[in-house]
N, C-alpha and C positions, 0 to 999 in steps of 0.2 A: 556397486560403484565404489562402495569401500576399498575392495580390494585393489579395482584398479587403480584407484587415487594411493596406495601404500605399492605399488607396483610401480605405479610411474615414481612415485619416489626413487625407488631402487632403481629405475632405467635412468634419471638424469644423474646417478653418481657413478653408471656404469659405460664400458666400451661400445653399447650401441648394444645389436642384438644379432643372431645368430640364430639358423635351421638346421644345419650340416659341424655336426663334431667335427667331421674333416676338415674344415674351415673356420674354426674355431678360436678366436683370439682371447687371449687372457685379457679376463674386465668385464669380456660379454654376458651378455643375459642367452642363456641357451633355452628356446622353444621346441619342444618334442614331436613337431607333428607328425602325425601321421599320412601313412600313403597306401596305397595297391598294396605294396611290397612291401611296405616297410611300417617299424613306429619307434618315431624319436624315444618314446618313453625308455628303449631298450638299451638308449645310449646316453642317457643321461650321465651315470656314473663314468664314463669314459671325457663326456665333457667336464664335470667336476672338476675329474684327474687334471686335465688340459689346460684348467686356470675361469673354467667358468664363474663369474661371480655369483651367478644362481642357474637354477633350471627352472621352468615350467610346465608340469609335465600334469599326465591326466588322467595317470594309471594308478588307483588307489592303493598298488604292494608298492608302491614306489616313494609315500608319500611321508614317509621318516626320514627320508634322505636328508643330511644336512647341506640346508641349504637348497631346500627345494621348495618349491612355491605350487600347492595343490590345487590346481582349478578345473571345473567342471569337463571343461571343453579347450584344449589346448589354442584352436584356428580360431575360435571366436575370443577368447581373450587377446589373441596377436592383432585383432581386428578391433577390436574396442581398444585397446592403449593408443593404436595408431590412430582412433579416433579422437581419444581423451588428448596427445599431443595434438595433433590439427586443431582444437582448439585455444590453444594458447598461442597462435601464433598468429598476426594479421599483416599478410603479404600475399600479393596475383596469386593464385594457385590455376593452374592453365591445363584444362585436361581436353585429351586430344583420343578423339573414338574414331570408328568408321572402320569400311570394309576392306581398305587398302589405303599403303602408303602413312599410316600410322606413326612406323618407328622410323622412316624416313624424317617424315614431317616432326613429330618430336625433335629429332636431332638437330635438324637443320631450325629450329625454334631455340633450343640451348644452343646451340652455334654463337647466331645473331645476339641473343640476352647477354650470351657471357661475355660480350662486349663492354657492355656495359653494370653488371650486375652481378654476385655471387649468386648462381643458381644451385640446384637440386633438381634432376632430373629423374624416372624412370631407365635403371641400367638395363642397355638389352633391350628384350620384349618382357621385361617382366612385369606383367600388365592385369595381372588377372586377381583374385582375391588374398591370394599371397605374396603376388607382386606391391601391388600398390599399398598397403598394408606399412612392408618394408622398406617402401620410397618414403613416405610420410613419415619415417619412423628414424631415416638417415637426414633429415632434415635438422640443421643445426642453427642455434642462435643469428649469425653471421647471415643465414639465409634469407635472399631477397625476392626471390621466386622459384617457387616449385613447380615442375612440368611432369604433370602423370598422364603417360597413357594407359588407355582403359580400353581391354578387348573383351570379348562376350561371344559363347555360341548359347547361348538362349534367354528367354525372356527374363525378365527383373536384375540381371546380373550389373549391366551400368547404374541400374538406379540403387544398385546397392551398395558399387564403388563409391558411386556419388555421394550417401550419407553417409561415411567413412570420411573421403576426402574433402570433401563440400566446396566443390570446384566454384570461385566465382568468377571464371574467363572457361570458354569452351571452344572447340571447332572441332566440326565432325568432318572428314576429308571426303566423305564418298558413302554412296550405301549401294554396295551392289549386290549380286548371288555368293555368298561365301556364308557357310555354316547351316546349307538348309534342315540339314538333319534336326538339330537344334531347335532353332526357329520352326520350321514348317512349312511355310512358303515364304516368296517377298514381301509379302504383306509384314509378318511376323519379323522379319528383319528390319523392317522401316519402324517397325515399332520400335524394335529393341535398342537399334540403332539413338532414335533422336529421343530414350528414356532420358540421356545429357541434356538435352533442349529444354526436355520438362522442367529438370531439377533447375534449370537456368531461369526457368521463365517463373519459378515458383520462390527465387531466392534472389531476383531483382539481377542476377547476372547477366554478362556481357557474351555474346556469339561474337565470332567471327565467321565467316560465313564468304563461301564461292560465286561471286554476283553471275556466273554462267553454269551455275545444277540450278534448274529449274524444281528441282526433290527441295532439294535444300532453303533453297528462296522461299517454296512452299509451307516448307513445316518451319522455318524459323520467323515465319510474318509478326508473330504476335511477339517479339523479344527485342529487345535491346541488341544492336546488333552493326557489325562495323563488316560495309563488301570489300572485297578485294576479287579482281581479274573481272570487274566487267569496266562498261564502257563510263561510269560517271565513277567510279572509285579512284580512291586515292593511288593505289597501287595496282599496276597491273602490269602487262608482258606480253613479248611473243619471245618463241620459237625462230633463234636465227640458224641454227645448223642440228641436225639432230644426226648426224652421223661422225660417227665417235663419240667423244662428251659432246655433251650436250651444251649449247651455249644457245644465253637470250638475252634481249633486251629487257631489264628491269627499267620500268619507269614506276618515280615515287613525285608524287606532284608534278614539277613540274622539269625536273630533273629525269636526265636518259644514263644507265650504267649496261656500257656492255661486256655481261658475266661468260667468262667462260668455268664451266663447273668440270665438275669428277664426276658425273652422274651420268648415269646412261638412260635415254627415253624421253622421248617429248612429256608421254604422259608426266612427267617431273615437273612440270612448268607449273603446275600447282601446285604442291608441294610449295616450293620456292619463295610462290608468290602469298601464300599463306605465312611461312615465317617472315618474309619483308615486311607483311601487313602487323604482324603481332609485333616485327624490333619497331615498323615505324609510331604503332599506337604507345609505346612504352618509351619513345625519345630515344632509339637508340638512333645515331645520324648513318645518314645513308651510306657514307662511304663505308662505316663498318659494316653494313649490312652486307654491303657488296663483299665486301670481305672475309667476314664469315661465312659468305655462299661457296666463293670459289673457293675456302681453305675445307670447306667440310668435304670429306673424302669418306664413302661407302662403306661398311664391313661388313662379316656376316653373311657373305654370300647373295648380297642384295643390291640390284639393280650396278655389278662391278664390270667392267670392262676390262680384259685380259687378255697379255698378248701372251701367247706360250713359245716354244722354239716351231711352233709345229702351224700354230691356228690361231685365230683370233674369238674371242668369248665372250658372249654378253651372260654374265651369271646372275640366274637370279631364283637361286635355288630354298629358299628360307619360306614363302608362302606362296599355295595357290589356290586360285578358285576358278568358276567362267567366267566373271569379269576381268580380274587382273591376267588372266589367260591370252582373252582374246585382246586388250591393250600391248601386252606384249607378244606376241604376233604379230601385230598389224602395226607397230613399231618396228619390229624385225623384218617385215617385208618392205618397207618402206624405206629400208638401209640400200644403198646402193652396190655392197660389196655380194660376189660369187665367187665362189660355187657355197652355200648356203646349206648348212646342216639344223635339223633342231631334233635337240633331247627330251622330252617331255616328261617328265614324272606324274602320276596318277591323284586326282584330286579327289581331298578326304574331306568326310562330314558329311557327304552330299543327300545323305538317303535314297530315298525313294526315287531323289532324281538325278543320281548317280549314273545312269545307263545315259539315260538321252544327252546326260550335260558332256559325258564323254565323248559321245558318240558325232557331235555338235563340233566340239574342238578338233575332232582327226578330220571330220568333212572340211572344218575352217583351214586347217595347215595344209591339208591335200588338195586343196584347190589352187596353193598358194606355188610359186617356182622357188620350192627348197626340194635339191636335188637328193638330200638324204634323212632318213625319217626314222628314228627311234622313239616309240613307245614301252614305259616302264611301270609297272606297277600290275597289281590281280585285277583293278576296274578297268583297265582295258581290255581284259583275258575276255568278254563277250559282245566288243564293239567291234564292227566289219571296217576293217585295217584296210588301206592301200594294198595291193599286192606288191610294191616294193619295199614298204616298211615293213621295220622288226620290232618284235616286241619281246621282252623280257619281264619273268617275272618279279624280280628286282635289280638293285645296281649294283651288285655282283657281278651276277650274272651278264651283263651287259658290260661291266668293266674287262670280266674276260674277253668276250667278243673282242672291244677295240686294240686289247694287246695285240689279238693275234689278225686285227683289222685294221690299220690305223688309220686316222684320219691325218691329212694331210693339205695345208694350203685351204680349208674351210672357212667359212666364216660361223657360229655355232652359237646356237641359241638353247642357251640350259635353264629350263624351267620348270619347280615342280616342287611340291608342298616340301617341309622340313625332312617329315618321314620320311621319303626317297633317298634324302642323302646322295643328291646328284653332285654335291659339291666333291663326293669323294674320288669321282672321274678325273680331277683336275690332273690329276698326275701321270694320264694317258691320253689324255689332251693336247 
């Protein structure tokens, strides 16, 4: 503790902190970690050069560097300072899990708050044990809530965000089939999933909580706990148009707001109605609420509506699994526009149940009236295809196809994990 307590020294007189020399600002404190491919420790002297105000690094030929700071373990020190700050500071810390709809719901949570509050959110999805670490660690004086999301593909990993971050406001959006390799089975996910719940019920914290998942009702019984979207809460909603954005009635007591949003998918109605429940419990007033719903506008290749010269796009190319899978399908079918195309990209992590969970989605979209069917990725290379779909084994390969194919007057549903890199079609689209 020593160390880290003469370390946070040097991080409160310093520019913050830093992973990437390439992105390196003179002041920062440079962290050397390591990866697969790479280790920070070989670029420390490069960040020196750059204006680093120290390095931390964990490779003992390294460790006469002026100006270097030698600790055991480079990741676990970045993890303990972020901890040693989180405790000096007593302000909501709002952490947001679950198996979809995450960094949506993040955003549209910092939307709503920055109404009324200087936040600090999680950038991106950077959500995982170097993510959150770094969100915690960008938190500044000024700061009046922090919003981390925390994702996991296997067991102990949120309950380890959590004693890091020591969230005392929580809401898990969803637990569905996403990471089974990981986990194991659903079982294994509903665990890993509601570890936040634990750490909430064990630290007197506050849930927010979906009064229509019956999952969720269940495992948050025993917690401090505020519903949104059923029938006795304060906040709840329909679904008034799901074709094109998305628009619904938000009702907050006893007040009706009809939002028209930037989002694509009914499935969004939570979402929505999860940050209104978190601006209403924190006083933000309702017209901004309303108003930071309809100003939040998608990025990232998630859940965007796109018109091209050519076609119309529902992208939602950044995560997939067979839950978020089959929502967005059965969203897309449910669009009243033809002739109706969908691109699927291949879902990863799945293990063992890889095969069937594929095999599950082509029987679901082939049954569905979409007139044209692409499948992309090596997991579907052993699942029994339509005989009118194509499948390729990456988007390359499939990008050639539509130069010399084009789509034309379609309506087109792109869906399919980060790795596919479905977003990169857009430009033959």
């Amino acid at each position: 503790m020593e160390n880290i307590e003469e370390l946070y020294r040097l991080f409160l007189i310093s520019k913050g902190v830093c992973t990437d020399s390439r992105k390196l600002e003179e002041g920062q404190l440079f962290f050397a970690l390591r990866g697969e491919n790479f280790d920070g420790n070989d670029f420390a002297e490069i960040a020196l050069k750059n204006g680093a105000m120290a390095v931390i690094i964990d490779n003992p030929e390294k460790k006469n560097l002026q100006h270097a700071f030698f600790v055991p373990n480079v990741l676990v020190t970045l993890q303990q300072l972020a901890g040693f700050h989180r405790k000096h500071f007593h302000i909501p810390v709002i952490a947001i899990a679950g198996s979809n709809g995450k960094t949506t719901t993040k955003e549209l949570v910092a939307s709503v708050l920055s109404k009324k509050y200087q936040i600090k959110a999680t950038t991106r999805n950077l959500n995982n044990h170097i993510g959150v670490p770094l969100t915690l660690l960008s938190i500044q004086p000024n700061t009046e809530f922090a919003i981390i999301e925390m994702g996991a593909n296997h067991l102990g990993e949120i309950a380890y965000l959590c004693e890091i971050a020591r969230p005392n406001h929580g809401l898990i959006t969803n637990i569905g089939r996403a990471h089974l390799e990981g986990f194991g089975n659903f079982e294994g996910i509903i665990k890993a999933k509601t570890e936040l719940y634990e750490f909430l019920a064990l630290s007197n914290g506050l849930a927010f909580v979906n009064g229509k998942d019956e999952l969720l009702l269940t495992k948050s019984n025993n917690l401090r706990r505020i519903l949104y979207n059923s029938d006795y809460s304060i906040v709840k909603g329909e679904v008034i148009d799901s074709t094109g954005y998305l628009k619904v009635n938000l009702r907050i007591s006893n007040s009706e707001h009809l939002l028209q949003t930037q989002l694509v998918g009914a499935y969004n109605l939570s979402n929505i109605l999860a940050a209104a429940c978190i601006g209403n419990y924190f006083g933000v007033e309702d017209d901004m609420i309303s108003e930071a719903i309809e100003e939040y506008r998608p990025n990232n290749s998630r859940s965007q509506y796109i018109e091209t010269h050519y076609n119309k796009l529902v992208m939602d190319a950044y995560n997939a699994n067979p839950t978020s899978m089959e929502v967005a399908i059965t969203n897309f079918m449910n669009r009243p526009e033809t002739p109706k195309a969908a691109i699927l990209g291949e879902m990863l992590e799945l293990g063992i149940e890889s095969l069937k969970e594929h095999q599950a989605l082509v029987d679901k979209v082939a049954s569905a009236n979409v007139q044209k069917l692409f499948f992309v990725g090596k997991n579907f290379s052993n699942v029994a295809l339509p005989s009118a779909a194509k499948y390729f084994e990456n988007t390359s390969l499939l990008k050639d196809y539509l130069r010399e194919n084009p789509l034309q007057q379609y309506f087109i549903l792109i869906k399919g994990s980060r790795g596919n890199k479905l977003e990169t079609l857009l430009d033959v689209l």
